[in-house]
C-alpha positions as CSV (number, residue, x, y, z in Angstrom):
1,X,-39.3,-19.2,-80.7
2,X,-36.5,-18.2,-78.5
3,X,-35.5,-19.8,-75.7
4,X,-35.3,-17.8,-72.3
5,X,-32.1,-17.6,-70.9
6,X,-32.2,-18.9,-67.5
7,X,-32.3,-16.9,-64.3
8,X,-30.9,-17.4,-61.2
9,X,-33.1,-18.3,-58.6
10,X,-32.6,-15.6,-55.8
11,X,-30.4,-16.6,-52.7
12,X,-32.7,-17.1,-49.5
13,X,-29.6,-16.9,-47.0
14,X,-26.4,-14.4,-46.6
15,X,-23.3,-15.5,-47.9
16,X,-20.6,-16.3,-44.7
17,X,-18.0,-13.5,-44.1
18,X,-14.9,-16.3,-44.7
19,X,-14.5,-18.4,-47.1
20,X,-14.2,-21.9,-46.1
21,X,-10.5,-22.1,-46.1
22,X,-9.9,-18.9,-44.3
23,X,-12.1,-20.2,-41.8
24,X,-10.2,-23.2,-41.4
25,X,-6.8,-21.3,-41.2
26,X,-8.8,-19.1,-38.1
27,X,-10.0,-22.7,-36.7
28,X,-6.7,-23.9,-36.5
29,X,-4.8,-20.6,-35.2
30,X,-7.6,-20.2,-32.1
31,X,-6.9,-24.3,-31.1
32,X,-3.0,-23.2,-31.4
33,X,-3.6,-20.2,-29.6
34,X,-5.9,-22.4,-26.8
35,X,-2.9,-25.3,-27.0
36,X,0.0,-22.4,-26.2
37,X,-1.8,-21.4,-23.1
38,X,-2.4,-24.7,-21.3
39,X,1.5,-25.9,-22.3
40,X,2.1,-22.4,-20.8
41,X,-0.4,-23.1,-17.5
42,X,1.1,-26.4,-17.2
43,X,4.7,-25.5,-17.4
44,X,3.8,-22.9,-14.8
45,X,2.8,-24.9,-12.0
46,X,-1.1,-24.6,-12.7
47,X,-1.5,-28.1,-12.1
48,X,0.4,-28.5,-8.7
49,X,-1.2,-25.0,-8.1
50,X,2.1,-23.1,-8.2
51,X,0.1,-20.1,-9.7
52,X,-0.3,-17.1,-7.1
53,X,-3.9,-16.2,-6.2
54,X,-3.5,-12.5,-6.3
55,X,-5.7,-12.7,-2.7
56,X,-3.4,-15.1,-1.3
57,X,-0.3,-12.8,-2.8
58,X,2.0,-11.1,-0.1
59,X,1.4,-7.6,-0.3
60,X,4.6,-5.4,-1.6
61,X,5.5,-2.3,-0.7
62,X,7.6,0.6,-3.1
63,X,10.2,2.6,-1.7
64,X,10.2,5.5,-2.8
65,X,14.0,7.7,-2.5
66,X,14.5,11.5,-3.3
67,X,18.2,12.9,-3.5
68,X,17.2,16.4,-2.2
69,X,19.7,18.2,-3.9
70,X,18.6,16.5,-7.4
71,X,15.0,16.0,-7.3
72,X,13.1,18.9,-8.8
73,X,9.7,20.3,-6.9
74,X,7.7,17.8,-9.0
75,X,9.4,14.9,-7.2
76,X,9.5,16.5,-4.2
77,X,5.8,16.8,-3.6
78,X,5.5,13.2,-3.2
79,X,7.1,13.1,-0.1
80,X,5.0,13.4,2.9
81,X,3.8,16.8,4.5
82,X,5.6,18.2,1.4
83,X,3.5,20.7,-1.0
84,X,4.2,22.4,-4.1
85,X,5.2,25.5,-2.0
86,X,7.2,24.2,0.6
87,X,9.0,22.0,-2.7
88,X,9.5,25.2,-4.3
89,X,11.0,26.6,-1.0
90,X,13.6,23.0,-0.8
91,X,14.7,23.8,-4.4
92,X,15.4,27.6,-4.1
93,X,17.2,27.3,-0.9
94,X,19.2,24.9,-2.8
95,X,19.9,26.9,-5.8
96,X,20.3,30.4,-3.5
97,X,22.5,28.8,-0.3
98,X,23.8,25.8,-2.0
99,X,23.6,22.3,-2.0
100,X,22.1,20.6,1.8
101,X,25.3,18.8,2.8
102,X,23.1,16.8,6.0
103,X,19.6,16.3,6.3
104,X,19.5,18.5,9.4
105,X,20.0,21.5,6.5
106,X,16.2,20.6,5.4
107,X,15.8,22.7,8.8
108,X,17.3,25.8,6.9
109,X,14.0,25.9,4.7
110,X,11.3,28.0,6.4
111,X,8.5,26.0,7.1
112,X,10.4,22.9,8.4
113,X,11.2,21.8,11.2
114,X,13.0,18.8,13.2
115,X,9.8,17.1,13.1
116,X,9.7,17.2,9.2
117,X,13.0,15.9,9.2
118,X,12.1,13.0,10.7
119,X,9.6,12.3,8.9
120,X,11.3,12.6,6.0
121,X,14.2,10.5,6.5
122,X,13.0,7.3,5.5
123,X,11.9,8.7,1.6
124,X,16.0,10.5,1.4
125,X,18.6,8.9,0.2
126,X,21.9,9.1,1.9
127,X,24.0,12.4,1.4
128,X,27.2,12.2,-0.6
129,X,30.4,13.2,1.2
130,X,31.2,16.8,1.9
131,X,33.8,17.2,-0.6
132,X,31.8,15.9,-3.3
133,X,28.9,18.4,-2.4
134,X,31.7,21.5,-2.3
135,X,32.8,20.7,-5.8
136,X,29.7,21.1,-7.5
């Protein structure tokens, strides 16, 4: 008679995704990972409770500055009471009658007025000198 080779006996669980090493090496980067972020709290002020509360944070506010005789209609329409019209109308009057050597010029565009200006002030920045404009 022959002997009958042996069979495996078939496997009752799923094998793990890792391999025992690999998942020690992931073990050991996730407690390295977990050590870097408490030195990092720590050196932070987390324990004195340095860290800003974003409630408690001071609120901040952006300024926002357009050169009008730079800025293109895009930039222009985030100013206030400013549309894509009337920015359209600050950009041609700047490429037909030249550059706006004051702000008070704005007033040249039709659909502003002093009001506008006003309003406006705060977003412009400062004009350059006169001879500076005139060379361009």
């Amino acid at each position: 008679m022959t002997p009958k080779p042996t069979e495996k006996p078939p496997t009752t669980g799923s094998s793990p995704w890792l391999r025992r090493a690999d998942q020690g090496a992931v073990a050991l980067l996730v407690a390295l990972g977990f050590f870097g972020t408490v030195v990092w709290w720590w050196s932070h002020g987390g324990p004195r409770g340095d860290l800003v509360e974003l409630e408690q944070a001071e609120p901040r506010r952006a300024q926002f500055l357009v050169d009008v005789n730079r800025a293109d209609w895009p930039e222009l329409t985030q100013l206030p009471d400013i549309g894509e019209t009337l920015a359209r109308r600050i950009v041609e009057s700047r490429e037909t009658d030249g550059p706006f050597l004051a702000h008070e010029d704005l007033r040249r565009v039709k659909g502003i007025g002093p009001k506008t200006v006003d309003r406006l002030r705060p977003y412009l920045l400062p004009m350059a000198d006169r001879e500076t404009l005139a060379g361009r």
